[in-house]
Steps between C-alpha positions, in 0.01 A plus 500: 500500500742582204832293540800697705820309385672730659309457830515133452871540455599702836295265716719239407787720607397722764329640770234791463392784726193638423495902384703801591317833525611874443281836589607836434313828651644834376408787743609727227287394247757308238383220285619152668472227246857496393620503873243191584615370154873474596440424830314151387806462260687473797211253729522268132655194684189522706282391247497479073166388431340800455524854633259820510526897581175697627549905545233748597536904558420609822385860410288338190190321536466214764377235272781543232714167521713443171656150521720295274587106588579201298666182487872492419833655648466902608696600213294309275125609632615878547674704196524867500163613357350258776664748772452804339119447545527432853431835636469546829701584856376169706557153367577156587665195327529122528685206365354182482573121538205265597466292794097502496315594233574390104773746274254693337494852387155552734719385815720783468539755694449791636155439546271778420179560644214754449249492788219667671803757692691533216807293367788314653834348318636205710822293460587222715799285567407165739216214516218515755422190650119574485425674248257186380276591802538844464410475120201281565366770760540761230295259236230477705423865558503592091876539396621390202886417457660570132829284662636186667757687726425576857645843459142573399334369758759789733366702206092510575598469854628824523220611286250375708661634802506869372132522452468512883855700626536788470820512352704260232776415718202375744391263258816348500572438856163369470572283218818362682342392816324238273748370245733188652863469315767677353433860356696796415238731314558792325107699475471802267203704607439858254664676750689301726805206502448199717741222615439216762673192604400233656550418903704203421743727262525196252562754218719806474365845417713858550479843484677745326519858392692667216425897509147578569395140419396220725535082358459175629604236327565122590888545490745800609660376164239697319519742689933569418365410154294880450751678753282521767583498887430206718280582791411211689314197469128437529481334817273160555145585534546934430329656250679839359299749351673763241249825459591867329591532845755266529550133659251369801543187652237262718752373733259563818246299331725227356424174609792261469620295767936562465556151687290370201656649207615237227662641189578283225855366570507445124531836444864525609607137380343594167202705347656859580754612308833508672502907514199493703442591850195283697428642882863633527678222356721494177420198264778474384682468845281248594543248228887546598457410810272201373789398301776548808295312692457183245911516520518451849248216547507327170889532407644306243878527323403623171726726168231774462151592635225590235209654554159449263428819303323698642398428846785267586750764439534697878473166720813356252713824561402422909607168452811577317604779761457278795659151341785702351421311209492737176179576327480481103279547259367120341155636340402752223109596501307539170316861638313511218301174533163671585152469452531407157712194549315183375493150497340332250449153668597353809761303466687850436486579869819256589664832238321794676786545805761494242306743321528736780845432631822335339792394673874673477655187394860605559408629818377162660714254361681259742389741773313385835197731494266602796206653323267701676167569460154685688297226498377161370113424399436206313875412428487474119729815388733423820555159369544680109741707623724311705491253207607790232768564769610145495476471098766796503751310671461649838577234741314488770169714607427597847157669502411690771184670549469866674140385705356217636316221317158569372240256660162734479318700270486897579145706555623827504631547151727273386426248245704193699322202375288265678736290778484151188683697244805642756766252433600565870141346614569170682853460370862513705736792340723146411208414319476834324867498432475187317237615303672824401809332387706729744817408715343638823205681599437750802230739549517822734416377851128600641653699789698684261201684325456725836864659400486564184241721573653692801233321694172672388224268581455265146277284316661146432158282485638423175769374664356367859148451446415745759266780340485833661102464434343191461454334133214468259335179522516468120801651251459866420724547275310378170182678278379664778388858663 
């Protein structure tokens, strides 16, 4: 595999989530590309690896797919020649960052497939849990995979399904009865627009019309983004069906459990944007009340609350609003260190935070500073950053953390390393604290995560250990299906 510095880079820094996908269906019969293509401009924090935009016309024939994907950033794979020969009324869209499966051009998506019915376009944002079985199964009856990503495996699924129901949407009930894990699927058919989500709800998907158009897309951000009308989420386990003759949904045949639903709590404490709406519940609201609630059980007498660009920012205003104490500005990000950003040799990673963020001197000096922040992996950038704080004269650093300590790898899409490279793994936070450099240290209390979230039933096995469906014996998350 070619090297990724800029891959290499971010996992030093931060956490991933794994895709964010767009579909457009125009009753009327107007081209979509440019509405998928600004609606993925929009889903970019979702994923930067690579990114992809399949379009087909509903009244042309059934087995004409045009598809352009590549690696790179959406403005940098797509230019304006690329969308003016995407012609078609129906189309679908993803963003990529890997969680399983290697950053190659051949893993991205959507996936395209020509079979015995005709074709399908797929995108998919999760990780199944067995897709290694399910792949295996597949192998031994003839297929032949052209990727490493389990997407695929949904992909001939379907396929396979369709030969025997009688209609597409069929296929992909079917499909979902066997797949285990996190899903939210977008399925272009030549005449019809397909989204499902899985019966856990571990990943967001919504609906949304703008004139005589239907979309789904991962995020209602993308939706305000091509000035279209939120509808209503995709509920765990439904599958929604958009035709010529409008939207259908499979609610009488959905099969998810609601005492059992588990969405990602990491969505509100950090991979949505903060304009985005999840099951009814503002983002942005909730990381405010993640930071209110770190000020009333982790107080501390401080001179200004900071928050970590760019997910530390809502929890800092929440904890400045409820401690009364004020809430300044004490780092600028670099928002043009992208994919291009390099480092030559490795002792140049100590350089790569600073690189992305420099302190406001000025700003910090002599000051008492509680600095805020989503989250905290391995500890290295923490540490970098309360030090940087500390070499501008600030002085003292009270770091405190808007969820709980990481102590287990994720399944469902997440790229949380295994439990021996979480600095939180069989350590005290006094421990951590010490090894951070910081004043204090508090993390958001467990029994806090339930409120931030307006009490929607959660996932927090990252968090807890307990795993809305049980593990993989073996890691997932590597070169796999």
């Amino acid at each position: 595999m070619p090297f990724d510095s800029r891959e290499q880079f971010e996992t030093e820094t931060e956490l991933h989530e794994e895709c964010g996908v767009m579909g457009v269906y125009d009753l009327d019969g107007g081209d979509v590309a440019s509405t998928v293509y600004y609606g993925l401009f929009a889903l970019q924090h979702r994923g930067q690896e690579s990114c992809g935009i399949a379009v087909s016309d509903t009244n042309g024939p059934k087995k004409n797919i045009q598809v352009h994907k590549g690696m790179g950033l959406v403005n940098e794979v797509f230019h304006g020649e690329d969308l003016e020969h995407l012609k078609g009324n129906i189309g679908v869209g993803h963003v990529r960052y890997s969680t399983a499966g290697s950053s190659t051009r051949e893993n991205a998506q959507p996936l395209v497939l020509n079979y015995y019915k005709g074709t399908l376009a797929l995108a998919h944002n999760g990780n199944l849990i067995n897709a290694l079985e399910l792949r295996e199964e597949l192998e031994k009856t003839g297929a032949i995979f052209q990727t490493t990503i389990d997407s695929e495996v949904i992909a001939y699924h379907v396929a396979k399904e369709r030969i025997s129901s009688d209609t597409a949407e069929e296929a992909v009930l079917a499909a979902m009865r066997k797949i285990r894990g996190a899903y939210a699927l977008i399925v272009m058919s030549p005449r019809k627009l397909m989204g499902a989500r899985d019966p856990f709800g571990f990943r967001p998907l919504c609906i949304g019309k703008r004139d005589n158009a239907y979309l789904l897309a991962s995020e209602t951000c993308a939706l305000d983004a091509v000035g279209a009308e939120f509808v209503r989420d995709v509920e765990p386990g439904e599958l929604v069906t958009i035709t010529k003759e409008g939207i259908l949904s499979n609610k009488e045949m959905c099969f998810a459990d609601p005492k059992k639903q588990a969405r990602c709590i990491f969505e509100y404490i950090y991979f949505s944007r903060p304009d985005a709406v999840f099951d009814g519940v503002g983002v942005y609201a909730s990381r405010i009340r993640a930071g209110r609630f770190l000020a009333q059980d982790s107080p501390v007498e401080a001179d200004m609350v900071v928050g970590v660009p760019e997910s530390g920012n809502p929890a800092a205003q929440g904890y400045a609003i409820e401690s009364k104490i004020p809430y300044g500005i004490a780092f600028i990000k670099n928002s043009y260190v992208g994919r291009t950003f390099i480092k030559p040799k490795q002792s140049m990673r100590e350089s790569s935070v600073q690189v992305k963020l420099n302190v406001l001197k000025d700003n910090v000096r002599g000051k008492r500073i509680i600095m805020i922040d989503d989250s905290i992996v391995r500890g290295t950038t923490c540490g970098r950053i309360v030090q940087m704080l500390k070499d501008a004269g600030a002085k003292e650093v009270h770091v405190r953390i808007s969820s709980p300590p990481f102590l287990h790898p994720c399944y469902f899409g997440t790229d949380i390393p295994t439990e021996d490279q979480l600095i939180a793994n069989g350590k005290s936070v006094e421990e951590i604290r010490q090894i951070l450099g910081a004043d204090s240290l508090a993390y958001l209390r467990m029994e806090r995560l339930s409120e931030i979230c307006e009490g929607l039933p959660f996932c927090d096995a990252c968090f807890s250990g307990n795993y809305p469906l049980e593990p993989p014996k073996h890691d997932i998350r590597g070169e796999q299906g």
